[in-house]
ZARO-162714 format. One line per 8 residues: their letters; for each residue x, y, z of C-alpha. Coordinates in Angstrom, 2 decimals. Each point is the difference from the previous one (the first is absolute). Example, Ala and Ser with C-alpha at 12.3 -4.5 7.8 and 13.67 -1.06 7.14 Angstrom:
% residues 2
as> 12.30/-4.50/7.80 | 1.37/3.44/-0.66
//
This chain:
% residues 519
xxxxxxxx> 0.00/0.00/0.00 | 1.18/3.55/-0.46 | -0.22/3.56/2.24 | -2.35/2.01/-2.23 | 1.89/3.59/-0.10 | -1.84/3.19/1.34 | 0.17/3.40/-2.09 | 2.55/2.31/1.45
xxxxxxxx> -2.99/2.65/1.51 | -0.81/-2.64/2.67 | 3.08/-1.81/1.18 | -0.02/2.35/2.67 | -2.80/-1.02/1.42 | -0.61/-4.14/-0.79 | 2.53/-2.11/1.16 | 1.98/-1.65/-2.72
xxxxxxxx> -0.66/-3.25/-0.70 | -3.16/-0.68/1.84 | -1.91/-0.49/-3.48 | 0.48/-3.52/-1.43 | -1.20/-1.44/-3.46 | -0.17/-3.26/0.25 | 0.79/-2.08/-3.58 | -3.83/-0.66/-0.56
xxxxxxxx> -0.33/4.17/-0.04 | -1.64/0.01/3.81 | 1.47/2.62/1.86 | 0.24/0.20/3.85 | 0.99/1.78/2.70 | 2.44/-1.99/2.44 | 0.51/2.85/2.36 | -2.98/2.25/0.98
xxxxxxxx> 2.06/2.23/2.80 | -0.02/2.59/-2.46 | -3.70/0.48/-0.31 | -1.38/-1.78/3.26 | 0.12/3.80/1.78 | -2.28/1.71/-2.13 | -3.49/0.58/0.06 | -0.95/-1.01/-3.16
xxxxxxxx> 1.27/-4.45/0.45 | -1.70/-1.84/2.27 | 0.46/-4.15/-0.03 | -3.01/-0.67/-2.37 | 0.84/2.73/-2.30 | 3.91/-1.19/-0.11 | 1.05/-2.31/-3.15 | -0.20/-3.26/0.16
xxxxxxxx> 3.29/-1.87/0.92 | 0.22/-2.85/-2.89 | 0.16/-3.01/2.36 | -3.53/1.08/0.69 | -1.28/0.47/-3.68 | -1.33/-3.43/-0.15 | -3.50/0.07/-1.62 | -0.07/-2.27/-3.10
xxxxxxxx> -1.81/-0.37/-3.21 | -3.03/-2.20/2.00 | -0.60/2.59/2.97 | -0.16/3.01/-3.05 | -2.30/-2.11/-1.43 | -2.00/-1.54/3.09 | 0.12/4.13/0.77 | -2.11/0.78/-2.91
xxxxxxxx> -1.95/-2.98/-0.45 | -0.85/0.88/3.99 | -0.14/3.38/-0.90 | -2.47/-0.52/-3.39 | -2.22/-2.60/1.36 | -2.50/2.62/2.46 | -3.27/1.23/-0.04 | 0.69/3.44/-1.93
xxxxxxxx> 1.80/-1.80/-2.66 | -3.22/-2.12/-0.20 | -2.14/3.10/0.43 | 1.64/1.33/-2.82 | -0.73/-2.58/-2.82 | -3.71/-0.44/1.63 | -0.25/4.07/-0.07 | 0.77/-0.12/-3.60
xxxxxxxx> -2.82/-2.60/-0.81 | -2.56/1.97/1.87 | 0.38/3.16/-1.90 | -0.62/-2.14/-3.00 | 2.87/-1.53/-1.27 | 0.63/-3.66/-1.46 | 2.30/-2.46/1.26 | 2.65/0.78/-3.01
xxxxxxxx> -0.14/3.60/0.26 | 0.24/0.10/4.22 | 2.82/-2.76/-0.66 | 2.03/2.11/-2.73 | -0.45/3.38/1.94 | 1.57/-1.59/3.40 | 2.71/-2.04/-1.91 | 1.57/3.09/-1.45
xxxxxxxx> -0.37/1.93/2.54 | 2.14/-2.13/2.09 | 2.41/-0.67/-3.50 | 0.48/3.89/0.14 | 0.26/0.37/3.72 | 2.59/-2.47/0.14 | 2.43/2.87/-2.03 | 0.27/2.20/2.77
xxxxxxxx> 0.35/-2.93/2.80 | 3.34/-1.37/-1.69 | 1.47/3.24/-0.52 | -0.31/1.31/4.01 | 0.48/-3.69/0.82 | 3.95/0.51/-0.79 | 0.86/2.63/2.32 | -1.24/-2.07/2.92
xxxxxxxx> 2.38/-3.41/-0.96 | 2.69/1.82/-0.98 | -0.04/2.49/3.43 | -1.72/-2.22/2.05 | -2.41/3.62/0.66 | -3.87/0.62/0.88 | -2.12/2.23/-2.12 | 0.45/3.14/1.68
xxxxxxxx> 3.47/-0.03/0.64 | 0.56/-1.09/-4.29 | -2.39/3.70/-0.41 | 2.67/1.78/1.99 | 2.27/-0.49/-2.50 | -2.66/2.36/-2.39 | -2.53/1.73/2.14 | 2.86/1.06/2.50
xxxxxxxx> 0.75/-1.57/3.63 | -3.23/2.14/1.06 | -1.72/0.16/-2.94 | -0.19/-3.80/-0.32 | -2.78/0.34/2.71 | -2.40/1.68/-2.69 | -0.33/-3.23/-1.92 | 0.74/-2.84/2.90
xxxxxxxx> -3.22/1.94/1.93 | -2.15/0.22/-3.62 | 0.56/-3.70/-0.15 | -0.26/-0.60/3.80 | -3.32/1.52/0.37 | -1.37/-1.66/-2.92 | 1.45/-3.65/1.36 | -2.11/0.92/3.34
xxxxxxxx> -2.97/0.41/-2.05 | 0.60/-3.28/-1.69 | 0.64/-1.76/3.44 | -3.46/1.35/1.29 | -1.75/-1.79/-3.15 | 1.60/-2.80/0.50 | -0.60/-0.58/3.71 | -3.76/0.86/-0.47
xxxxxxxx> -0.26/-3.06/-2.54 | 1.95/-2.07/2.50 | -2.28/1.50/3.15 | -2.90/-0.83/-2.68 | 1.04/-3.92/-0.69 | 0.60/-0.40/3.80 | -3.50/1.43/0.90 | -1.46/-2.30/-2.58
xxxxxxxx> 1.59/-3.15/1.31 | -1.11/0.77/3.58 | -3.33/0.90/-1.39 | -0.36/-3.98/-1.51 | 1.55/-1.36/3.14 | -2.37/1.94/2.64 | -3.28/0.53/-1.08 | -2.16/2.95/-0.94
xxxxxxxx> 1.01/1.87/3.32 | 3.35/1.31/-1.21 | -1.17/0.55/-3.85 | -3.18/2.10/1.39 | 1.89/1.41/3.29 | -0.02/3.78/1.02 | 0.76/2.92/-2.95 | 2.81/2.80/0.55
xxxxxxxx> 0.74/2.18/-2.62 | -2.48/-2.05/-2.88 | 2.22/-2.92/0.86 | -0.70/-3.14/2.43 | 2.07/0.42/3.18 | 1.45/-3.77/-0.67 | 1.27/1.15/-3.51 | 2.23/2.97/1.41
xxxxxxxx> 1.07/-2.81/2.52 | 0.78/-1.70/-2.18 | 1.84/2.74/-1.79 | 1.64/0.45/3.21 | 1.55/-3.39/0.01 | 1.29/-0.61/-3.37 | 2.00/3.53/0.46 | 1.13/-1.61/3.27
xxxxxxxx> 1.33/-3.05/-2.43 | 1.80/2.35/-2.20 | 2.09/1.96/2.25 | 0.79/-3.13/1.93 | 1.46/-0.92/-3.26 | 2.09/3.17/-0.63 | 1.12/-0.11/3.69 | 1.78/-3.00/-0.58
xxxxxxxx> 2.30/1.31/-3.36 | 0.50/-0.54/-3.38 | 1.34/-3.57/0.44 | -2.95/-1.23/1.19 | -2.09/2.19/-3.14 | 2.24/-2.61/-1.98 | -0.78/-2.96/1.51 | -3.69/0.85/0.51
xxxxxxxx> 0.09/0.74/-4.46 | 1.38/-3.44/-0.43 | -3.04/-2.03/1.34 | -3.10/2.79/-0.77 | 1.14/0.06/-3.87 | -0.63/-3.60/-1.04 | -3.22/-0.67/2.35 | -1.83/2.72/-1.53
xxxxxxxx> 0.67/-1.14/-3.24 | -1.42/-3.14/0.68 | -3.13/1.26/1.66 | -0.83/2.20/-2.84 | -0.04/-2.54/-2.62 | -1.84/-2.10/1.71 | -2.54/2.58/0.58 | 0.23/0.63/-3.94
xxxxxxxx> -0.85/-3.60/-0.01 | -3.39/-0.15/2.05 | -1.02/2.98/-2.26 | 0.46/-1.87/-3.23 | -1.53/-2.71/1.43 | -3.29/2.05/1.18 | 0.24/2.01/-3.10 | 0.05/-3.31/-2.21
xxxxxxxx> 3.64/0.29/-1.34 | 1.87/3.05/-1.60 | -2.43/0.31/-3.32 | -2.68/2.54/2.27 | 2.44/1.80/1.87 | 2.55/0.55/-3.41 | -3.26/1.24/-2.23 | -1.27/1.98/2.62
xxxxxxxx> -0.15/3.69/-2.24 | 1.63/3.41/0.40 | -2.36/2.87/0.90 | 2.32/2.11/-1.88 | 0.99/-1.76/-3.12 | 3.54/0.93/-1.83 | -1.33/3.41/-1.07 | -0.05/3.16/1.39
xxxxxxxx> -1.48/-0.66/3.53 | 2.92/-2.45/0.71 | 3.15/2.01/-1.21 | -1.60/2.79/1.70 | 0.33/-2.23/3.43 | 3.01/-1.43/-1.03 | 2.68/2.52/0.63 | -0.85/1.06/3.73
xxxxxxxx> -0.69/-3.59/0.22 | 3.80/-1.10/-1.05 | 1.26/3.18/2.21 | -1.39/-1.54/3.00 | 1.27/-3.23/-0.67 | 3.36/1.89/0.04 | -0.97/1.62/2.81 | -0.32/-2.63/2.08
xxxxxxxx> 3.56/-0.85/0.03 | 1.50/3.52/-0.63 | 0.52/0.14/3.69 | 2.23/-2.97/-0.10 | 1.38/0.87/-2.79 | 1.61/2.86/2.25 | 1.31/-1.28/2.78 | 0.81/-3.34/-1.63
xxxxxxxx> 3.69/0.62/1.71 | -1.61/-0.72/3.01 | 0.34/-4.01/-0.55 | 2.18/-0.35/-2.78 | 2.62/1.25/2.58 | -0.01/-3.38/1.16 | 0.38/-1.94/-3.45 | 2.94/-2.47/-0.67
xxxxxxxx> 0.96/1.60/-2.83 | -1.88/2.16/-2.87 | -0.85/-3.10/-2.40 | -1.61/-1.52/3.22 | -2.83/3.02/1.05 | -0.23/0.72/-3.83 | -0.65/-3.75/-1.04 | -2.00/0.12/3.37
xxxxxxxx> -2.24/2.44/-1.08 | -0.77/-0.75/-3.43 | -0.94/-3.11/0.99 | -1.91/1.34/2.61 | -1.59/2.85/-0.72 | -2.01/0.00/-3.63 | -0.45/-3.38/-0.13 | -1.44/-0.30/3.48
xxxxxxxx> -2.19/3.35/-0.45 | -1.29/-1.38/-3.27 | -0.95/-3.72/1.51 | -1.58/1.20/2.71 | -1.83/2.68/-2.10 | -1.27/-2.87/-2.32 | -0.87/-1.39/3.30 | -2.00/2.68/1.44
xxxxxxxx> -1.36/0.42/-3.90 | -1.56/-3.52/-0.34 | -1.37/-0.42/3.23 | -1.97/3.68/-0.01 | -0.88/-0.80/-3.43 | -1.34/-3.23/1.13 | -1.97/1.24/3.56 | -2.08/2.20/-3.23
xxxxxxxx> -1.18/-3.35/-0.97 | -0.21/-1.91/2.96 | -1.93/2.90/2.00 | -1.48/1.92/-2.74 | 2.42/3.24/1.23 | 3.72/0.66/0.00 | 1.59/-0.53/3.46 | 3.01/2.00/0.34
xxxxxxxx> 0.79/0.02/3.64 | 1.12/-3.81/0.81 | -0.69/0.67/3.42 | -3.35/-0.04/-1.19 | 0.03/-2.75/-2.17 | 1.52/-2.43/2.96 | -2.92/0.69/2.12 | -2.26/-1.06/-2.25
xxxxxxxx> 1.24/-3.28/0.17 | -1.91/-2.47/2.68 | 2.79/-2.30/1.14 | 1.41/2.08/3.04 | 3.35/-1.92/-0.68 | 0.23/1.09/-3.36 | -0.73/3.43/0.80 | 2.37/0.11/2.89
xxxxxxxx> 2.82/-1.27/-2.37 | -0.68/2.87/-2.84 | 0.05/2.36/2.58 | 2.71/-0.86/1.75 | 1.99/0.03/-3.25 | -1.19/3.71/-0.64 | 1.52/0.52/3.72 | 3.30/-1.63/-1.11
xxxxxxxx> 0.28/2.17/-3.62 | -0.93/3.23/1.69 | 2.66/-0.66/2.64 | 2.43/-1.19/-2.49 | -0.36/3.33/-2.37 | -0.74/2.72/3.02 | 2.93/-0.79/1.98 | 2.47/-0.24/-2.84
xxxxxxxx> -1.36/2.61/-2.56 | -1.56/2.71/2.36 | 2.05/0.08/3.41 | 3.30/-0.92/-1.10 | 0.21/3.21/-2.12 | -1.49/2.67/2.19 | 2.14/-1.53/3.08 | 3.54/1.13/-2.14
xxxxxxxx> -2.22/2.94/-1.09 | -0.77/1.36/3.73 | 3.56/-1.17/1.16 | 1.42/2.23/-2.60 | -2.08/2.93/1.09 | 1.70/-0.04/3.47 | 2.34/-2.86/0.04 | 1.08/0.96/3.50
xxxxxxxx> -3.00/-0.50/1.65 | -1.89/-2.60/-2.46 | 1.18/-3.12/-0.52 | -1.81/-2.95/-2.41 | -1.98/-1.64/3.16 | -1.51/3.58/0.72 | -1.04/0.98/-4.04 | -1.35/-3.31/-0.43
xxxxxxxx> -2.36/1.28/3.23 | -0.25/3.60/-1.45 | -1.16/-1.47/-3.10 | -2.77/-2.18/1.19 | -1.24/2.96/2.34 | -0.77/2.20/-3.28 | -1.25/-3.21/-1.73 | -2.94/0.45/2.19
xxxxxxxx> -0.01/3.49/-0.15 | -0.82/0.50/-3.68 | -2.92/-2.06/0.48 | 0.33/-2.55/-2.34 | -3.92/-1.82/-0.31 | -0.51/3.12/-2.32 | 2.58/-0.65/-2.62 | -1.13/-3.16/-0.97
xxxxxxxx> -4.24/0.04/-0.07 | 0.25/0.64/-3.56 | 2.55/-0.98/-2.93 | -0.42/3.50/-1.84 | 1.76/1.26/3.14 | 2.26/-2.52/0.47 | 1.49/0.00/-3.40 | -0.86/3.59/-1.51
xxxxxxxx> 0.63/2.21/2.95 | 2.18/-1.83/2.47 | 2.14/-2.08/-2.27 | -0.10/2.82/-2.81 | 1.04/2.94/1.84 | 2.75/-1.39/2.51 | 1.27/-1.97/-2.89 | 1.04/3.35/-2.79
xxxxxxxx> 1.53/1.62/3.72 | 2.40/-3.39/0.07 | 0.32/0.30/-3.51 | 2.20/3.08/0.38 | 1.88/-1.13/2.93 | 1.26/-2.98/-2.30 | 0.49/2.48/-2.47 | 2.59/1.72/1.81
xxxxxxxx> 1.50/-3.68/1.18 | 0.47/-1.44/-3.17 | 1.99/3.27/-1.32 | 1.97/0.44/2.81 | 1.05/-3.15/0.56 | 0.40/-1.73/-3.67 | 0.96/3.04/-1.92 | 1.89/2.77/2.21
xxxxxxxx> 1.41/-2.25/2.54 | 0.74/-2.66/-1.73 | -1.31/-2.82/2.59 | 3.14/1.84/2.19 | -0.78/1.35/2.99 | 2.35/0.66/3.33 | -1.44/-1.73/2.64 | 1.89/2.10/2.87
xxxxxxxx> -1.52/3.29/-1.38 | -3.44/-1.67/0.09 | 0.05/0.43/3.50 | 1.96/3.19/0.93 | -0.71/3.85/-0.50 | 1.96/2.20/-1.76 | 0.81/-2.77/-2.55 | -0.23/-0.91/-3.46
xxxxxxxx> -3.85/-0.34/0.50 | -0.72/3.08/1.95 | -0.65/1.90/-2.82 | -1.62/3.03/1.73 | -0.88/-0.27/3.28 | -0.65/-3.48/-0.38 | -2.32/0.66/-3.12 | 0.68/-0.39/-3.59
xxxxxxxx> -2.48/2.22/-1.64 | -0.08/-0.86/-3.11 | -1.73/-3.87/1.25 | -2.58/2.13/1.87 | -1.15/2.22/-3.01 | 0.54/-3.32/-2.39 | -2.27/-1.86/2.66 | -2.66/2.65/0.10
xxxxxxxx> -0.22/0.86/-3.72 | -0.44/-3.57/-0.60 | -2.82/-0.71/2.76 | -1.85/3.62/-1.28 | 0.06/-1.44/-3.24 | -0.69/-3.77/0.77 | -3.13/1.10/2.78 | -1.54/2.98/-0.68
xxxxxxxx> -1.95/-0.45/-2.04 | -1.82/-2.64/2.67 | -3.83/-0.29/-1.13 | -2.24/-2.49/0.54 | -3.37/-1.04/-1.78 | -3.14/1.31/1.80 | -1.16/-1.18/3.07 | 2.86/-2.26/-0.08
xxxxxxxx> 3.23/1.42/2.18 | 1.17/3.12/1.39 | 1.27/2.47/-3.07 | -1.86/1.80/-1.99 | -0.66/-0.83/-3.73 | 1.92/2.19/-1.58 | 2.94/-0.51/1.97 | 1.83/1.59/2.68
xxxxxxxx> 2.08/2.19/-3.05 | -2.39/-0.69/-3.14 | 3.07/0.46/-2.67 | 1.71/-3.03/2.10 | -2.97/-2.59/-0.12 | 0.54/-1.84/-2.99 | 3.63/-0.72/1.72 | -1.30/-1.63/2.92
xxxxxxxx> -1.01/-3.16/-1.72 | 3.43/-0.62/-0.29 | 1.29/1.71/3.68 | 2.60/-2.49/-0.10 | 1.72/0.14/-2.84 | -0.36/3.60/0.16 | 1.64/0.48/3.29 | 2.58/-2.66/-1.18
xxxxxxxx> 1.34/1.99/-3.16 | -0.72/3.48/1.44 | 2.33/-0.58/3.34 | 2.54/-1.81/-2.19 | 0.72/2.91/-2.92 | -0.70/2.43/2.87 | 2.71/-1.36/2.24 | 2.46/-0.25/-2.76
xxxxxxxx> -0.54/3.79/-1.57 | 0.31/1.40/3.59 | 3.03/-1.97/0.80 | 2.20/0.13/-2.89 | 1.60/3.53/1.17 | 1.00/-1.90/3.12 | 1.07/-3.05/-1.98 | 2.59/1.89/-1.46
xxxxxxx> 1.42/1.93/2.95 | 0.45/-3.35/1.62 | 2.21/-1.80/-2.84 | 2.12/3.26/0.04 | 0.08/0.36/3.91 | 1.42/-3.82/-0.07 | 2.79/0.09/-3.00
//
């Protein structure tokens, strides 16, 4: 292995020697003495010592198959047949979604191998030591929001398993807030469950992956099963028609459609880092997650396709909640089992995709004061906060307005990532200045200014102009800025290109000053 050399302007304050590339390309740090007294490194945001990067091409997988296999993923494909949609198009608008979403997951899946970094410690290196916090906090809040859905579905499945074991008294007790009392109990318990979970470390997150991935899996199909079975084989459920057809009505659904799809992974698209920090090596997490993530998304879409398709025949009505759909099953067993494997895929995908994030997220915030154990609790206090039970009563706001909207803000972030990272940087970064002020990534006062305005140029563009159809979500119909509307559709992509040209015009003036300031 070799020393990697610093540039002259910061030998004076990194100690020689203490970055190491390793032959594979990992770098390390051996000795952290030179960063360990400053405010901005804290044990979980330090990197990753190699002897500890030990996640191989099975846990990336089992990661996504654990992470893919939930009850939003399944919400998603049953969303799209409710608003009208066939089988084929819900099935070719979630596959490339998740073929296009996989870009931006590779490319900020490199920084966190090779430095062995979290999310917002790899921003520092373009937001600015401070300014990292704008887009770690953007993506933290949003994570909390997810973790509140997700722990309502699990609160949900619990409730309806107690509800088949004890009687009428529980399903009909006492109402607070429009809700039974035993359902927020329930509630209650299953967020008990998850931070239990996050107490114990990423380790056990690992171990937990390795066992939840397959069993769903198995479950599923053999749900798919009973449904051809009821719905006398595949022929009903495959001709069952589009309300839309291939004209007008559908393309017109399509694109915010195929940005939500995106959507739903943009978040982890960002702070990818955050596991692949861990990976063996970078063919491991990026066979890992090939293998993982489309093809998973897309089988279990096909999944959640065939089986709403098929509750249209079998009870005259699409079913898109599977909560739902296991109660209406009279074998208490069977029911108990379903649920219980919605329990196990909500726990698998909340504690890996939506606490793991907004703990480094927090931590970086104040890394003196918040470590992972105490995010992961900060993060499923807001999770209740935002009051999830409203986000997900209706699939036009779960796909058009939350999924939309958070997803052309992310858009930008990545934006600024991808430039930074893959064309001004290089994939080089010095992990010692990462960490201290008054370094190569100070910038000024901790902010680079030029990924703020990129950032906010590209979510103006990407999100405002927010409308929704009447009667049917919270903007108005012409759109927040009418001249921007016909861009939302495709917030995403928007925010995507915007923050990436926008980055790279702002920063070329700098680009130059630092190739002279280092000859």
């Amino acid at each position: 292995m070799t020393v990697e050399p610093l540039p002259p302007a910061e030998t004076t304050a990194v100690e020689p020697g203490t970055q190491i590339t390793h032959p594979d390309g990992r770098v390390e740090l051996r000795d952290f003495s030179t960063i360990a007294d400053s405010r901005y490194f804290n044990e979980e945001l330090a990197p990753v010592p190699i002897e500890r990067r030990t996640w191989t091409t099975y846990n990336f997988a089992a990661l996504w198959i654990g992470m893919a296999h939930n009850i939003p993923t399944y919400l998603l494909a049953a969303g799209l047949i409710q608003l009208g949609m066939n089988w084929v198009q819900a099935f070719l608008t979630i596959t490339l979604g998740n073929l296009l979403v996989l870009i931006p997951m590779l490319l900020n899946s490199h920084a966190g191998t090779k430095y062995g970094i979290p999310f917002p410690v790899f921003a520092r290196a373009f937001y600015g030591v401070r300014g990292a916090n704008l887009p770690a906090l953007l993506r933290a809040f949003i994570a909390c929001g997810w973790f509140g859905i997700q722990t309502w579905i699990g609160g949900e499945a619990i409730y309806a398993i107690a509800g088949k074991l004890l009687g009428s008294w529980w399903v009909d007790a006492a109402r607070i807030m429009d809700y039974p009392w035993t359902l927020w109990a329930s509630f209650f318990l299953f967020w008990a469950i998850e931070m239990a979970i996050i107490w114990r470390g990423m380790d056990t997150l690992r171990r937990f992956e390795n066992w939840a991935a397959p069993f769903v899996i198995v479950v599923a199909v053999a749900l798919l099963i009973w449904v051809m079975v009821e719905a006398g084989g595949l022929g009903p459920i495959l001709s069952e028609p589009s309300k839309l057809g291939w004209g007008a009505d559908f393309w017109k659904l399509f694109a915010p459609s195929l940005m939500g799809m995106i959507a739903f992974w943009a978040t982890l698209s960002l702070n990818i880092p955050d596991f692949t920090r861990f990976g063996g090596s970078q063919r491991q997490q990026a066979y890992g997650q090939v293998l993982g993530l489309p093809t998973t998304m897309s089988f279990f879409a096909i999944l959640s396709i065939m089986i709403t398709s098929g509750t249209a025949v079998i009870y005259g009505e699409a079913i898109w909640d599977p909560i739902q759909l296991a109660a209406k099953f009279e074998n208490p067993l069977v029911v108990a089992l379903g649920l219980f494997t919605v329990v196990v895929a909500t726990l698998s995908v909340n504690v890996a995709a939506n606490t793991v994030s907004p703990a480094y997220d927090f931590s970086n915030a104040a890394p003196r004061l918040v470590n992972f154990r105490t995010g992961g609790l900060i993060t499923g206090v807001l999770g209740i906060l935002i009051q999830p039970w409203r986000l997900v009563q209706d699939p036009n706001i779960y796909i058009f307005v939350w999924l939309g909207f958070y997803g052309g803000l992310l858009g930008a972030v990545a934006g600024v990532l991808i430039a930074g990272y893959w064309v001004r940087s290089r994939t080089r970064l010095q992990l010692p200045a990462l960490y201290r002020p008054e370094g190569r990534y100070w910038f000024s006062g901790g902010w680079n200014w030029a990924a703020i305005v990129a950032t906010v140029v590209g979510a103006v563009l990407a999100v405002g102009g927010a409308y929704s159809a009447p009667g049917k979500g919270p903007f108005p119909e012409d759109g927040l800025i009418p001249f921007l509307k016909p861009l939302y559709d495709y917030s995403w992509v928007v925010g995507l290109i915007a923050g990436f040209l926008v980055y790279l015009a702002l920063s070329m003036p700098r680009t130059a000053h630092v190739k002279e300031e280092n000859r």
